[in-house]
C-alpha positions in Angstrom: 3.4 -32.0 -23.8 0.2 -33.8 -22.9 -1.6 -31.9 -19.4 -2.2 -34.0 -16.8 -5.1 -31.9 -14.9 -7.6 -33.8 -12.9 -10.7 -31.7 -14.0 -10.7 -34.4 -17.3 -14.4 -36.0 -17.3 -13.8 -39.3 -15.5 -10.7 -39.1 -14.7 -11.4 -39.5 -10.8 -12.4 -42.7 -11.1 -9.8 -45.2 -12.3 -11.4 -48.4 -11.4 -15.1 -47.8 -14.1 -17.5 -49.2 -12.4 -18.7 -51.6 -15.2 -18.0 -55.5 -15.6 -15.7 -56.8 -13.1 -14.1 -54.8 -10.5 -11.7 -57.0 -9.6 -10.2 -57.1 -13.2 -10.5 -53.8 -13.3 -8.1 -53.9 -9.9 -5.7 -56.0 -11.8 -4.8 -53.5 -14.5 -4.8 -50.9 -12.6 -2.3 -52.6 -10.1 0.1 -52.8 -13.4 0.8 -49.2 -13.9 2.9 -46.6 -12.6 1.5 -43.3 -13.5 2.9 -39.9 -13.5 1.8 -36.7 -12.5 2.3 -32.6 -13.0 3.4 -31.1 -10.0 4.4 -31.1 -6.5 1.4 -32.3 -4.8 -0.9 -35.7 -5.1 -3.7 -35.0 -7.2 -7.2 -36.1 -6.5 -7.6 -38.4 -9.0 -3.6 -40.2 -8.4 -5.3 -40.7 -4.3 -8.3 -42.4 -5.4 -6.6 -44.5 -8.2 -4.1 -45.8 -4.9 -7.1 -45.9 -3.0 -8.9 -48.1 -6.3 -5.6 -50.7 -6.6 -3.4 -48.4 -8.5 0.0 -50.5 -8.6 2.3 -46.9 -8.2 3.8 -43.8 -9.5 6.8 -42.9 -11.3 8.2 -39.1 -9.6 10.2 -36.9 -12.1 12.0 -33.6 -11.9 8.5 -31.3 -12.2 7.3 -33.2 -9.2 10.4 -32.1 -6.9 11.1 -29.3 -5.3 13.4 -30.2 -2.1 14.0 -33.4 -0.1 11.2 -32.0 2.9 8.5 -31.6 0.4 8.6 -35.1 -1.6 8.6 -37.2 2.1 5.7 -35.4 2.2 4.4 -36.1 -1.1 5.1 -39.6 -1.0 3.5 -40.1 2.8 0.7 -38.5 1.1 0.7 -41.3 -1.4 1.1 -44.4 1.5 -1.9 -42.8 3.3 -3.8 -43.7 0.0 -2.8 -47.3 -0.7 0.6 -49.4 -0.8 2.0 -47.5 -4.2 5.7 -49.0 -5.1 7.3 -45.2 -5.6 9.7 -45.1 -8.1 12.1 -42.6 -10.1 15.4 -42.1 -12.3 18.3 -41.9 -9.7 21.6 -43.1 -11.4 24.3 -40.4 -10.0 25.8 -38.1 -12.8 23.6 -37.3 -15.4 20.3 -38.6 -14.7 18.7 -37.3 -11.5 15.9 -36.6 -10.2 16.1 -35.9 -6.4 18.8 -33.4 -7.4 17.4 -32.2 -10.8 17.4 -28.7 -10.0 21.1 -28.5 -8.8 22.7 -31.6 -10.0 24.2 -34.9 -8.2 25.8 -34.8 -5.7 27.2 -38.4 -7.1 29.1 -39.6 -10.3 27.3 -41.3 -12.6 28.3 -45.1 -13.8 30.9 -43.7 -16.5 32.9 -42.0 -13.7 32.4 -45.3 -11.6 33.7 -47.7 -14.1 36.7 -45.6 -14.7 37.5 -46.1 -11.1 37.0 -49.4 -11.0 36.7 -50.1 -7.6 33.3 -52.1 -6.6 33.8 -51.4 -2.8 33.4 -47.4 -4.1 30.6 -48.3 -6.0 28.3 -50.3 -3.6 28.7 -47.2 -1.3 27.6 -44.4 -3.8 25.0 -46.8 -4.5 24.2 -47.3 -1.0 24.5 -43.1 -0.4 22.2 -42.5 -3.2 19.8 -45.4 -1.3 19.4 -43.7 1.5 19.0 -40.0 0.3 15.7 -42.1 -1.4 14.5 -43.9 1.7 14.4 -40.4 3.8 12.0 -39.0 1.0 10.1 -42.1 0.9 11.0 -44.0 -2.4 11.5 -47.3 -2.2 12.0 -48.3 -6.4 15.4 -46.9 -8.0 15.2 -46.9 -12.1 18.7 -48.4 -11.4 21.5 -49.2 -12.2 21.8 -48.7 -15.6 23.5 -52.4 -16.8 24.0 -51.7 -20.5 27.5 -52.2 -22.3 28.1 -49.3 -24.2 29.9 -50.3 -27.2 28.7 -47.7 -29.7 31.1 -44.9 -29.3 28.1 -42.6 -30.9 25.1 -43.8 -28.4 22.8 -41.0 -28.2 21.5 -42.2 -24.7 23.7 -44.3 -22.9 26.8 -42.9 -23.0 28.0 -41.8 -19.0 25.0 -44.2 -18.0 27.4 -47.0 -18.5 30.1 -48.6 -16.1 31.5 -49.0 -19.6 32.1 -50.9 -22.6 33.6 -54.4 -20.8 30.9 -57.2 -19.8 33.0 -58.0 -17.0 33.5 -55.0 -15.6 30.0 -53.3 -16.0 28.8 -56.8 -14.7 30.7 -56.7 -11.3 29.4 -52.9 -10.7 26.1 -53.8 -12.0 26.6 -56.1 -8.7 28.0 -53.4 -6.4 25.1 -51.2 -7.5 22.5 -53.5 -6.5 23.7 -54.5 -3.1 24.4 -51.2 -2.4 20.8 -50.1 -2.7 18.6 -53.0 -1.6 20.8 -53.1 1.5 19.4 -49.9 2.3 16.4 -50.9 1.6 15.5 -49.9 -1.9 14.5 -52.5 -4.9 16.9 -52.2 -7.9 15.3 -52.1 -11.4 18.2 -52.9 -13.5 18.2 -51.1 -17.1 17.8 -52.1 -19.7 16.9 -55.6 -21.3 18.0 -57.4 -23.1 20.5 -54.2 -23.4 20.8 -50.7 -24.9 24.3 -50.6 -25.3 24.7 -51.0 -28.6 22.7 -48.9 -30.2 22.6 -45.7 -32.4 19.4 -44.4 -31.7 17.1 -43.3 -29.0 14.5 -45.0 -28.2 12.8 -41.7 -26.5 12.0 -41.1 -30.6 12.5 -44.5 -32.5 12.9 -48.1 -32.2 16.8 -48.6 -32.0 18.0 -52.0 -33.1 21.0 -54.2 -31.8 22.3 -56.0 -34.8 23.6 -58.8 -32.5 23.3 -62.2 -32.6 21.8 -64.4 -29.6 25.3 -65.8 -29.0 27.3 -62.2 -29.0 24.3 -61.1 -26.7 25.0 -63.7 -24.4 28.9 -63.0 -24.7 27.9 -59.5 -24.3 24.6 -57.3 -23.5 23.3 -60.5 -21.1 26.2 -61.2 -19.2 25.6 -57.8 -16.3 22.4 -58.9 -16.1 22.7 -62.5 -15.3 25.3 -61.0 -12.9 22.4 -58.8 -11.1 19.7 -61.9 -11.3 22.6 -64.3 -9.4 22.5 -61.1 -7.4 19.0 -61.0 -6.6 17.9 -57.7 -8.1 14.7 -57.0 -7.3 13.5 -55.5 -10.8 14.2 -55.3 -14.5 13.8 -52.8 -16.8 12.8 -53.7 -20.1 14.4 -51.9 -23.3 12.6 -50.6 -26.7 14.5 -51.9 -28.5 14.7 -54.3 -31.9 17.4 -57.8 -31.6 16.0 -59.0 -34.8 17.5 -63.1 -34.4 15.6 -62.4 -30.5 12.6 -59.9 -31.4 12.0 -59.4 -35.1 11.3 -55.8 -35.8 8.8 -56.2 -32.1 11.1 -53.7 -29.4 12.2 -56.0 -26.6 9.5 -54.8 -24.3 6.4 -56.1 -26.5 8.5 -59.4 -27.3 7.7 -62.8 -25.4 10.5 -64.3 -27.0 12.7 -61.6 -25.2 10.7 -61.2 -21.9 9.3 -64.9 -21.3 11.8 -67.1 -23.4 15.0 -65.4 -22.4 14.4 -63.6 -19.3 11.8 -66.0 -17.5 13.1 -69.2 -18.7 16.2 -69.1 -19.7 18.2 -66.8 -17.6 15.5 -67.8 -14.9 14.3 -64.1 -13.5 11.0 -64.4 -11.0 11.3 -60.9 -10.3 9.5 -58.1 -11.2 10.0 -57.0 -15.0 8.8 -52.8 -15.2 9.1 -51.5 -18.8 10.6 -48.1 -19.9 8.4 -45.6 -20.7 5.5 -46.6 -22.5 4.8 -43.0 -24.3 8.2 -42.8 -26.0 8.4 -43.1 -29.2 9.5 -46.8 -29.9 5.8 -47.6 -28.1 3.5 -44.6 -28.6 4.1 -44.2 -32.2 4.2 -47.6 -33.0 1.5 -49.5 -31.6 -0.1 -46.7 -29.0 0.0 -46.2 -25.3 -3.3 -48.9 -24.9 -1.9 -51.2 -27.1 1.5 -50.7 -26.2 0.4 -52.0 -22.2 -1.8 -55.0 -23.1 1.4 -56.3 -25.3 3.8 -55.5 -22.6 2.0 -57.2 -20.5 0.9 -60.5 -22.8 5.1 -60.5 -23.3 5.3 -60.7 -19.4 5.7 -57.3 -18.3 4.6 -57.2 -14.7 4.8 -53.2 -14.1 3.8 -50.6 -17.2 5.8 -46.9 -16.8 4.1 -45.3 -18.8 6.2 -42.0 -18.8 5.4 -38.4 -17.9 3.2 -37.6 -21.1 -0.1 -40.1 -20.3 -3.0 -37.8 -19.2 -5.8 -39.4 -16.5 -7.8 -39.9 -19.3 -5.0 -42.1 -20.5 -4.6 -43.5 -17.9 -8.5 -44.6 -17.4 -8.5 -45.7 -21.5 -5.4 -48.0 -20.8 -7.0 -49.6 -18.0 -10.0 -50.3 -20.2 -8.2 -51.4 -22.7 -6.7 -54.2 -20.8 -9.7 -55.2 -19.4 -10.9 -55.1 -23.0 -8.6 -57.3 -24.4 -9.0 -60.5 -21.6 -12.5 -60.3 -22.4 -11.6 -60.8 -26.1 -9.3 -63.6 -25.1 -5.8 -61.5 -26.6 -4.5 -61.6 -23.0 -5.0 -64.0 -20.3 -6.7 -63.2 -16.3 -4.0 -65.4 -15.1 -1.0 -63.0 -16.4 -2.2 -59.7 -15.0 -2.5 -62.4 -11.6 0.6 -63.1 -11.6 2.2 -59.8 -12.5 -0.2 -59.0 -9.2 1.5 -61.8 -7.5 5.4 -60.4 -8.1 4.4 -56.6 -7.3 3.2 -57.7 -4.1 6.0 -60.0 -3.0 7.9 -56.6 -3.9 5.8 -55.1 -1.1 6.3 -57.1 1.2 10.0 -57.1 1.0 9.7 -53.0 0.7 8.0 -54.0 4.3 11.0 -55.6 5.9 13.4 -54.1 4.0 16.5 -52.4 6.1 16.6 -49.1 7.7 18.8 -46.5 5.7 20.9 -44.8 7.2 23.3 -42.0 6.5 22.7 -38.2 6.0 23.1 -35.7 3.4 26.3 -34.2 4.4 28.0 -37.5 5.0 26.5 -38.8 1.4 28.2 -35.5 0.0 31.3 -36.5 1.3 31.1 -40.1 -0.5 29.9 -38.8 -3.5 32.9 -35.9 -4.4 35.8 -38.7 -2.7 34.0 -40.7 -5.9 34.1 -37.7 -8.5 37.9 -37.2 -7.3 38.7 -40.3 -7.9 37.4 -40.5 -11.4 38.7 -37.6 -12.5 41.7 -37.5 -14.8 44.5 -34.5 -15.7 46.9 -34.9 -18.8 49.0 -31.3 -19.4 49.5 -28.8 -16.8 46.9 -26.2 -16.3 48.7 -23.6 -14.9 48.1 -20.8 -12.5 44.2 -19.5 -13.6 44.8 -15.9 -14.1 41.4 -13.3 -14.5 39.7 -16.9 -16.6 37.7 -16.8 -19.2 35.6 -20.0 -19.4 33.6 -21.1 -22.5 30.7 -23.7 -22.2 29.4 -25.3 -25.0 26.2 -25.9 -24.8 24.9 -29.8 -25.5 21.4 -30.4 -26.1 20.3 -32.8 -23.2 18.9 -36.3 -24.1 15.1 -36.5 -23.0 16.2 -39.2 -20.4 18.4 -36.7 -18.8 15.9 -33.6 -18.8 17.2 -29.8 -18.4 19.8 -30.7 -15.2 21.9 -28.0 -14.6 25.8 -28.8 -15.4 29.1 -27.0 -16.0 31.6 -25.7 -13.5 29.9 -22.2 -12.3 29.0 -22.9 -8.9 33.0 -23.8 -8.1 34.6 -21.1 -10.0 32.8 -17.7 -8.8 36.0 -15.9 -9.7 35.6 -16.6 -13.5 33.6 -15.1 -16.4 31.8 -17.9 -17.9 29.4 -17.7 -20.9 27.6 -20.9 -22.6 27.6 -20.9 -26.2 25.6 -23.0 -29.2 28.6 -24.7 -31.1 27.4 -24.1 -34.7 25.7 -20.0 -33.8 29.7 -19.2 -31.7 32.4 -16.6 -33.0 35.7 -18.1 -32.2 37.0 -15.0 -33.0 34.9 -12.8 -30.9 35.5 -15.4 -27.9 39.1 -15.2 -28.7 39.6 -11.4 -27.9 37.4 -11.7 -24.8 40.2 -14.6 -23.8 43.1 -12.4 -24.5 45.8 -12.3 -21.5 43.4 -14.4 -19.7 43.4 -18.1 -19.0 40.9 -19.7 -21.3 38.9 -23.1 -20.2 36.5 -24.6 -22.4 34.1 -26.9 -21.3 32.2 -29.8 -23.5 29.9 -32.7 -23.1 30.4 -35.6 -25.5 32.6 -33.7 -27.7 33.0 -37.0 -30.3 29.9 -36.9 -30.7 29.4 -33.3 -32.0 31.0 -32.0 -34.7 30.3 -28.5 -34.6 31.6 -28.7 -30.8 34.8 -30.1 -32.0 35.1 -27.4 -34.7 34.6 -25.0 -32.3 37.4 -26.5 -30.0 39.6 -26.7 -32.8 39.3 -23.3 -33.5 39.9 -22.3 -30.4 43.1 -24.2 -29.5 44.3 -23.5 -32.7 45.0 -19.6 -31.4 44.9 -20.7 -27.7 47.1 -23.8 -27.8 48.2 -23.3 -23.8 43.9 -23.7 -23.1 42.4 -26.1 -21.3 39.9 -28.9 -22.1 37.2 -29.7 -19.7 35.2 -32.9 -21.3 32.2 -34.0 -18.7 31.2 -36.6 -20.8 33.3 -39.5 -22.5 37.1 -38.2 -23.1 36.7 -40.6 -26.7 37.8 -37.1 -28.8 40.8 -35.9 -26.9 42.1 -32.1 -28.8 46.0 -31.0 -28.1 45.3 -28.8 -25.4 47.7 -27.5 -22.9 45.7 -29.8 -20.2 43.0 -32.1 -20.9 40.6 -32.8 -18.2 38.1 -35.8 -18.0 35.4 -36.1 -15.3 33.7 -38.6 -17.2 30.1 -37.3 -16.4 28.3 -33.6 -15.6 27.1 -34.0 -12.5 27.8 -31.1 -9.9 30.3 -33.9 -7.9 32.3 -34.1 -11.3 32.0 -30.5 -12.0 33.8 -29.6 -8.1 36.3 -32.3 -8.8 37.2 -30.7 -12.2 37.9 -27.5 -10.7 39.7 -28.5 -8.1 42.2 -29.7 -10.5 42.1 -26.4 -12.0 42.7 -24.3 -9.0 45.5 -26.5 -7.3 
C-alpha cells in the first residue's frame, strides 16, 4: 500500500501555481482525498485552505470519538471540506472499526422489516457522526442482492426484494438527513447482482435496461423521490447501459439514466477511484477526468492515492479542458451541486441523542433480527470454534465473533481448509460445542469443516453472522444475519437464556 507522507516534493501545494488558478480550484474542489493517520497533515490543510472539495476518513484515521471531532474541527478551520466515511451498521464501520457496531447492518434490518426500526438506527448512527463532525454518510447501501454468491454485498443489503430494500432505502435516508447528515446512496445503477468485486475487477450485471428498472433502479428512484442528498456511483459493467465502460466512467449511465431520466440534481460521488475496476483499467488521472466528463460531481479516490497523486490528478484535469476532452462548464457545475450540499450541511438539523442511548437502539435492533431454530441447551464448560473468513477489502480487519459476550468460554479461531476436526473434536468432548461462521454458502472449506464437525457433534450449535442461505442439521441454528458486535451480543444472549 501506497504511503501517504507529506515530505513528497510538491506535495504541499495542491493548487500549481501555473495557468489558471481558478481551474486549478475547480478540480481540486472535485476530490475527496484520504490520508494515513490520526491527525491533518500539512499538505490535506493547505489543499482545504487551496479549494480542496473534502476528505474521505477510514479506519487508520480513527482512534476514539474525542479524537476525530477534533480531527475534523481541525479540518473546518482550514476550509468548508464535505467529511465523509463508510458508516452502514454491521459489517462496514468505521467510527467503530476497532470494536465493531454497535448497530446491525442492512441484512439484519431487512429481515426485520420494520422501516419505523430502520429510520431510527439510521437516525442513531447520524448522530454518533454529527458529534465527531461528519456530515457525508457512504450510505445506505441500496443494492438488491440477488446473487446468493456476491463477494461484496452480501449483509450490505436490506435484501433481495426491490420493494422492500426500496422502502428501507427510504427509512435509511430520512433517518440520517434528519439529523443532519447527507446520504450518499450506494451503488448505481446497482451492485446487487454481481459475482465479483469491484475492489479487484470490473463486475458485470448481465441485465437488461428493462429488468434494471424492474429491479436494481427501483430503491434508488425510491431515495431520489426521497430527496437523498448523494449517489454513489458503482464499477461496474451493464453492457445494454455501459458497454464494457464500469458505470462510473459511463455518461449513458450517469447523465442519460441518472440525470435525465430518473431526474437526480444531486450530488453524484463515485466509489473509490484506486480500486481495481478504475486503477487498473484506465488509471487514477484518467479514471477522474472520465468520471467526471460522465457527470461525476465528487471523485473518492480511496485510501491508496499518495499527495503526489493527488497533485498529478488535479493536473490532469486541468490538462484535459485545455485539450478540449472535458468541458470548464462541468467541473462548474459539479462546483455548483457540492456547494448547494454546503449550504444545506449549514442549516441542516441539530443531532441529538448520546452514545448510551444509541446503544440501546442499536442491540433492541440486533435482537430483533436475530433468529433461533433447535434448542441450544444449557452451555456447560463451552468450547467455541470460529472460523475464520477472510474480510472483503470494503469491510477492512473489524473485529467480529462472540468473545467479548462469552468470557466464560474457550474460544479459538481457525482457517477452514489448515483445521483438525478431529483435534477440535477431543478439545469439545463433554463440553458444549458452538461454531461460529460468516457466509458459510459461500465457502466450501467452511462448510466442510462444519460438516465434519456436526457429523460427531450433532447436538452443536451453529452460529452464522452472515446470510443463513447454507443452513447444516445442527442441534440449534442461529442467524444474526451480520457480525457486528450488536449481532454478536444478541447471539449470545440466545445462547445463555
Amino acid at each position: 500500500m501506497s504511503a501517504t507522507s507529506d515530505s513528497l516534493p510538491g506535495a504541499a501545494d495542491l493548487s500549481t501555481r501555473t495557468g489558471d488558478p481558478g481551474l486549478h480550484r475547480l478540480a481540486a474542489g472535485a476530490l475527496l482525498i484520504s490520508f494515513r493517520g490520526t491527525t491533518a497533515p500539512d499538505w490535506v490543510l493547505r489543499g482545504l485552505e487551496d479549494g480542496l472539495g473534502g476528505v474521505c476518513l477510514f479506519g487508520f484515521n480513527i482512534a476514539d470519538g474525542e479524537q476525530v471531532a477534533a480531527l475534523n474541527a481541525r479540518l473546518r478551520e482550514a476550509g468548508r471540506p464535505v467529511v465523509s466515511l463508510d458508516e452502514e451498521g454491521g459489517d462496514v464501520t468505521r467510527l467503530a472499526y476497532h470494536t465493531g457496531s454497535a448497530y446491525p447492518g442492512n441484512a439484519a434490518l431487512g429481515a426485520v422489516d420494520d422501516v419505523a426500526l430502520t429510520e431510527r438506527v439510521y437516525h442513531a448512527m447520524a448522530s454518533d457522526l454529527a458529534r465527531c463532525g461528519v456530515n457525508l454518510d457512504m450510505g445506505p447501501v441500496a443494492d438488491v442482492n440477488t446473487a446468493d454468491d456476491n463477494p461484496i454485498i452480501g449483509t450490505r443489503s436490506f435484501g433481495s426484494s426491490p420493494d422492500l430494500v426500496a422502502r428501507h432505502t427510504v427509512a435509511a435516508v430520512r433517518g440520517l438527513q434528519s439529523a443532519g447528515i447527507a446520504a450518499c446512496v450506494k451503488h448505481f445503477p446497482g451492485h446487487g447482482a454481481t459475482h465479483q468485486d469491484s475492489h479487484l475487477e470490473i463486475p458485470l450485471v448481465d441485465a437488461t435496461l428493462d429488468l434494471l428498472r424492474e429491479r436494481e433502479l427501483v430503491p434508488f428512484l425510491a431515495a431520489i423521490e426521497a430527496g437523498a442528498k448523494s449517489i454513489m456511483t458503482a464499477h461496474v459493467a451493464v453492457p445494454e447501459l455501459t458497454g464494457d465502460l464500469p458505470a462510473t466512467l459511463s455518461p449513458q449511465a450517469l447523465t442519460r439514466l441518472l440525470r435525465h431520466e430518473l431526474g437526480y440534481d444531486g450530488v453524484v460521488v463515485t466509489d473509490a477511484l484506486d480500486m481495481h475496476a478504475i486503477s487498473r483499467s484506465v488509471g487514477l488521472a484518467e479514471g477522474a477526468v472520465r468520471a467526471l466528463a460522465a457527470g461525476a460531481d465528487m471523485l473518492c479516490l480511496g485510501p491508496l492515492p499518495t499527495p503526489r497523486d493527488v497533485r498529478d490528478i488535479v493536473a490532469h484535469v486541468v490538462d484535459a479542458v485545455a485539450g478540449g476532452r472535458l468541458a470548464a462548464g462541468r467541473l462548474e457545475e459539479a462546483a455548483a451541486r457540492v456547494e448547494r450540499l454546503r449550504d444545506w450541511f449549514d442549516g441542516a438539523p441539530v443531532a441529538e441523542g448520546n452514545t448510551a442511548d444509541n446503544e440501546i437502539v442499536g442491540l433492541d435492533a440486533a435482537r430483533r433480527a436475530v433468529s433461533l431454530t433447535g434448542s441450544p441447551g444449557p452451555l456447560v464448560d463451552p468450547f467455541v470454534v470460529e472460523i475464520d473468513t477472510p474480510p472483503t477489502i470494503a469491510v477492512g480487519e473489524v473485529p467480529w465473533g462472540v468473545a467479548p459476550w462469552l468470557p466464560e468460554a474457550e474460544i479459538v479461531r481457525v482457517k477452514p481448509g489448515e483445521a483438525d476436526a478431529e483435534a477440535l473434536l477431543g478439545r469439545a468432548k463433554e463440553r458444549s460445542l458452538v461454531v461460529v461462521v460468516k457466509d458459510a454458502h459461500r465457502h466450501a472449506d467452511s462448510r466442510d469443516l462444519i460438516s465434519a464437525l456436526l457429523a460427531a457433534r450433532p447436538d452443536a450449535v451453529v452460529v452464522e453472522m452472515g446470510l443463513p442461505i447454507w443452513r447444516p442439521g445442527a442441534a440449534a441454528y442461529i442467524a444474526t444475519y451480520g457480525a457486528a458486535r450488536a449481532n454478536a451480543r444478541a447471539a449470545v444472549e440466545l445462547l445463555t437464556a
